[in-house]
N, C-alpha and C positions, 0 to 999 in steps of 0.2 A: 269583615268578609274574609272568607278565603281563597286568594289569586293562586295561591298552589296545595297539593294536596296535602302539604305534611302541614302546611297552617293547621289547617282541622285535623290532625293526627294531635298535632301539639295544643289544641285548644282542648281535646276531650281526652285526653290523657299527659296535661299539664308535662309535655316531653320538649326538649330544646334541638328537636331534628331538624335539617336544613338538607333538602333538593327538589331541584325545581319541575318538578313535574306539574304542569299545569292544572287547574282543578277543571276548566273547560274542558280542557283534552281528555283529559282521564275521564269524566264524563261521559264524553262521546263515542271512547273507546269501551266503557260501560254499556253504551246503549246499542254500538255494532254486537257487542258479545249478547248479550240480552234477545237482539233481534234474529241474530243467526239462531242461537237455539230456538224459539218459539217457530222461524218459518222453517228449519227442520222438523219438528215437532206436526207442524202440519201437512208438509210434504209426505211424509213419512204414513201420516193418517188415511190422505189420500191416494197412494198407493195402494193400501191395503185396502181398500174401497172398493178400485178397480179404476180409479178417476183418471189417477195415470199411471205411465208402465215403462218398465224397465227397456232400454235398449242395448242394442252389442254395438261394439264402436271395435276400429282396428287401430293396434298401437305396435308400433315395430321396436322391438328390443334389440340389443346386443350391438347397433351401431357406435359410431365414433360420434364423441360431439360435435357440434355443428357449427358455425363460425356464429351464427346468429345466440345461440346458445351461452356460447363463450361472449358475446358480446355484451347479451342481456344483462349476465353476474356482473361484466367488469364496471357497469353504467350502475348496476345498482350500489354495486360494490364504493366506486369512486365517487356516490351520495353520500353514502352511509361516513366511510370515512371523512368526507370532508367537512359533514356537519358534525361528527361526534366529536372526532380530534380537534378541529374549530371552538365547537364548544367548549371543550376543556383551557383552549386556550385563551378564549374569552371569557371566562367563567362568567365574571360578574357580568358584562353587557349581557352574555345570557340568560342571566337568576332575574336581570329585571326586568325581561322584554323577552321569554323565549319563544314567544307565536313569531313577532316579528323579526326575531334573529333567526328562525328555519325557516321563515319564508325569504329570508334577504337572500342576496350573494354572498356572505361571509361565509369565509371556511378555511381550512389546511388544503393548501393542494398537495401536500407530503401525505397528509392521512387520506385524503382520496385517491391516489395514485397507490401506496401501499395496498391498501384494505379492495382495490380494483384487482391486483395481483394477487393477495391471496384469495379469492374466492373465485378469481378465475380457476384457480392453480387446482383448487379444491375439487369444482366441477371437471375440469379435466380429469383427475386423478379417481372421481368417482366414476365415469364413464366409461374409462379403460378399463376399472375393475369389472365392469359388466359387457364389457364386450366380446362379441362371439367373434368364429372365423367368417362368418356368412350373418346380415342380418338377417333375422324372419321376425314374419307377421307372426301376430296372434289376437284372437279374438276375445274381448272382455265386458263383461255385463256391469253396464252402468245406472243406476239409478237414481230418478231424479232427486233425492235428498245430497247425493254425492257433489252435487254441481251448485249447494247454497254457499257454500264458503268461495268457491270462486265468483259469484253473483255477487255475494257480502262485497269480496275486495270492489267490487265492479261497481257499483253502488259508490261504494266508501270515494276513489277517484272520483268516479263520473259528479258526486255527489257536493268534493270539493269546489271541482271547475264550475261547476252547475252554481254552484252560491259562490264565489269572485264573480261571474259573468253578471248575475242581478244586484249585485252591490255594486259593481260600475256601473251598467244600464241607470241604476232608480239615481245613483245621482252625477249626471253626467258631465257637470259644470266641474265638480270637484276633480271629476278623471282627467277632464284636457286641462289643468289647471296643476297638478302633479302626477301622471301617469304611471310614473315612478312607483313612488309611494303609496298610491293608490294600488296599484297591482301585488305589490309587495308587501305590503302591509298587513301584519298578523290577524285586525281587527276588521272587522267589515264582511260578513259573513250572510246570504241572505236563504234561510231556512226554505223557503221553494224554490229559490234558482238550486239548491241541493235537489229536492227533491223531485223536480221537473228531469232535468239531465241525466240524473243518478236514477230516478226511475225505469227514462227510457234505452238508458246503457243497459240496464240487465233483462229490460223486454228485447232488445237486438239480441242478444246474449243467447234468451233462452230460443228465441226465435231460430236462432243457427244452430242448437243442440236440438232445434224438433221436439223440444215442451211444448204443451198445449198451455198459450198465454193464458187465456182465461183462467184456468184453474192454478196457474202460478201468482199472478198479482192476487188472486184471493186469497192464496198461502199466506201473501206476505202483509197482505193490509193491516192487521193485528198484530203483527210484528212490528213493520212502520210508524202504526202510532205508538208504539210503546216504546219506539228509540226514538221518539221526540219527545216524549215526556221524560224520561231519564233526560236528555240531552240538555232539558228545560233547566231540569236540578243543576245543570253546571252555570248556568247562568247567573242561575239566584245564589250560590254558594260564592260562586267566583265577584260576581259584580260585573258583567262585560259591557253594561250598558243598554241591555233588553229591557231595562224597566220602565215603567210608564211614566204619563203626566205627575204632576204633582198632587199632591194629595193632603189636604189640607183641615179634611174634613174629622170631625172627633168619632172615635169607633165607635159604634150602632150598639148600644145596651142588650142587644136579641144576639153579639156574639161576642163580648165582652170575655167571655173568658177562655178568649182564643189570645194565641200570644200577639202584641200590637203588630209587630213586625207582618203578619200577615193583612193586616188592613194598610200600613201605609209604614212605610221601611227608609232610611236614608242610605244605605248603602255604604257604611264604613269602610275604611282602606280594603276600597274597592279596588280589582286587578288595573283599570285602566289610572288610576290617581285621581280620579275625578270628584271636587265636590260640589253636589247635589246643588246645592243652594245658589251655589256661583253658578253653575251649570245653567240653570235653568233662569237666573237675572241675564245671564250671556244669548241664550235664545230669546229673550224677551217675553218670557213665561214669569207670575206672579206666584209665589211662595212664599209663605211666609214658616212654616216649620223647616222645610228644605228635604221634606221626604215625596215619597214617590208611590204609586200603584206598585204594587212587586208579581206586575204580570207572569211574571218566569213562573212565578210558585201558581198562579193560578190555573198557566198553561198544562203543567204538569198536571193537576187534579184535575181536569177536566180532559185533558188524555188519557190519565189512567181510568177515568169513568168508560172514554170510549173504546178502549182497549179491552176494559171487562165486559162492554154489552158486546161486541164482536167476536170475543173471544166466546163465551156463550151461546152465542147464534149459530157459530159457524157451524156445528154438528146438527142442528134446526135445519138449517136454509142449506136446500139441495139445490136451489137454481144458480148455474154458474155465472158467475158474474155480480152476485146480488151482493156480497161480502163486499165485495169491493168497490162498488155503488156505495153501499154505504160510509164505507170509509172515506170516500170525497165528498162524500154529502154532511154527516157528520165533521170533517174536518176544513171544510169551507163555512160553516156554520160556526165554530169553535175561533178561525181563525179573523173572521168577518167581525165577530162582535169584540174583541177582546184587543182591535186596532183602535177602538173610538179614545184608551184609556191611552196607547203606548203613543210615543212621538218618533213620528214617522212624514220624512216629504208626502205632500199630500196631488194628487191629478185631480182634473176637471172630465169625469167619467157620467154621461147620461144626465149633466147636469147636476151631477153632486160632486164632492169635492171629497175622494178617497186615496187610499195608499195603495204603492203597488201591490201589497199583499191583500188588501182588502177588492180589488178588480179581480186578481186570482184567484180570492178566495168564491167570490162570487161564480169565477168558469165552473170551477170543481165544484162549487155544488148545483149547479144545472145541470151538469156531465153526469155526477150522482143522483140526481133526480133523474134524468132521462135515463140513464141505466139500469137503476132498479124497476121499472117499469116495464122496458124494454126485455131486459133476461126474465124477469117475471111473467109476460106475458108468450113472450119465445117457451119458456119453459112448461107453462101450463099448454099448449098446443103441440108441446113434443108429447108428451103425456098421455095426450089423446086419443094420438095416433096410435 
């Protein structure tokens, strides 16, 4: 496996580089980039449609900066520094753990305290240079494509907090048991407590700019699944532990000359150290090869499936709302069948025994079934009239 990106730099062009950029992270910072362009791309489309519309918004130039302002830099400033300079001075505990050494307390407080100074110093000095004798208003046209990268960051936070929140919730014996470590802990990430929070931060978001929701989450739905299928690939490259039950079984002669690794993988100097084999005698799961379902890669192919029927439709289907119906219908459906394989704590829901992704899975696609329906039939009686 590769735990950091330049592993696979140095595996496909035989190169001996070393730094630790995580192969997860980069990833994921793959799929925010990925997803901003395609939900500009649609933004963009439906403007010119007439779907949505540009508004004038008032911005005051030529003031002083503001203490809040100054303060904002010095906070971010004094992260920056105290994880980078930290880092360097930790190198190694960083190279072999960096999820968990930025999510720790470790750091410099000389390089946070510095690096809080100069980008105050900076903002300062850029403000002055723009300041008038008198500030005045002025009026500026914004349109809704200009406000996905602030939505993107919005998203990206709300998205973080959103998955720590359902990886403490799903297992909560382990939280009050080290709370510590649990909170802080690089690993433990839950893909809809992201998307549940991080979704509804940028519906508040757009709410308070006077977007029309409807026609924004159906910008983004196709965008959505397509940063979770990239996001998938860091899984299965990295080894984070997303992979499924065991897998035991000999590959199916009807796709034999697929590489093995795609029917049943053990996960080699995987990012977490983990071996498969011991892994799964330690749960008390039977193995006998010591490989696994390699859900991650599958997640991915069947997101990019649902990426390209949505991605396709979306210039089809005029009823608002319908896009993105689909895409909680499709991706409860996607996410529901594809938990029977992965090991995951399992609830006592309606008298079957599911994971918490598989109950969620199941809301959103009722949510998406009632909503295609629903815009559908709203939509054919706007029509009419």
């Amino acid at each position: 496996m590769f735990p950091f990106f330049s592993d696979l730099i140095n595996y496909l062009f035989g190169t001996n580089l070393v730094f630790p950029i995580p192969m997860f992270g980069f990833m994921v910072a793959m799929a925010f980039i990925a997803a901003n362009r395609f939900f500009v791309f649609e933004m963009k489309r439906k403007e010119e449609n007439g779907l949505m519309t540009s508004f004038e918004a008032t911005e005051v130039i030529g003031k002083k900066a503001t203490i809040s302002e100054l303060a904002g830099n010095a906070f971010f400033g004094f992260l920056l520094g105290y994880k980078v300079l930290g880092a360097f001075l930790s190198y190694e505990e960083m190279a072999a753990d960096p999820q968990s050494f930025m999510l720790s307390t470790k750091g410099s407080l000389i390089g946070g305290i510095v690096v809080a100074a100069i980008l105050t110093y900076l903002k300062y000095r850029e403000t002055e240079k723009q300041r008038l004798p008198e500030p005045k208003e002025v009026k500026i046209t914004v349109h809704p494509h200009q406000l996905v990268g602030n939505m993107t960051f919005i998203a990206a936070i709300g998205g973080i907090i959103g998955a720590k929140l359902f990886d403490m919730i799903e297992d909560i014996p382990r939280l009050l048991e080290d709370p510590i470590d649990v909170i802080f802990a690089g690993s433990g990430l839950s893909i809809y407590g992201g998307l549940i929070v991080g979704g509804l931060s940028v519906v508040y978001y757009a709410r308070k700019k006077g977007l029309s929701i409807i026609h924004v989450v159906d910008a983004c739905a196709p965008a959505l699944i397509l940063a979770y299928g990239i996001g998938r690939i860091g899984c299965q490259l990295s080894g984070d532990g997303d992979w499924g039950m065991p897998n035991d079984a000999p590959m199916p002669d009807a796709i034999s000359f697929l590489p093995e690794w795609m029917w049943a993988f053990d996960y080699p100097n995987n990012v977490l150290g983990i071996n498969l084999q011991e892994d799964f005698t330690h749960m008390g799961l039977v193995s006998i090869t010591g490989k696994a379902w390699p859900t991650p890669f599958y997640e991915t192919v069947m997101s990019l499936i649902i990426f390209g029927i949505l991605w396709a439709l979306r210039k089809k289907i005029n009823a608002p709302g319908v896009i993105f119906s689909l895409y909680l219908a499709f991706n409860g459906i996607e996410r529901f069948f594809i938990e029977f394989i992965r090991i995951n704590p399992r609830y006592s829901f309606l008298g079957f025994d599911l994971s918490q992704a598989q109950i969620i899975a199941i809301i959103l696609f009722l949510f998406g079934i009632v909503g295609f329906f629903s815009f559908t039939n709203k939509s054919k009686k706007s029509s009419k009239q």
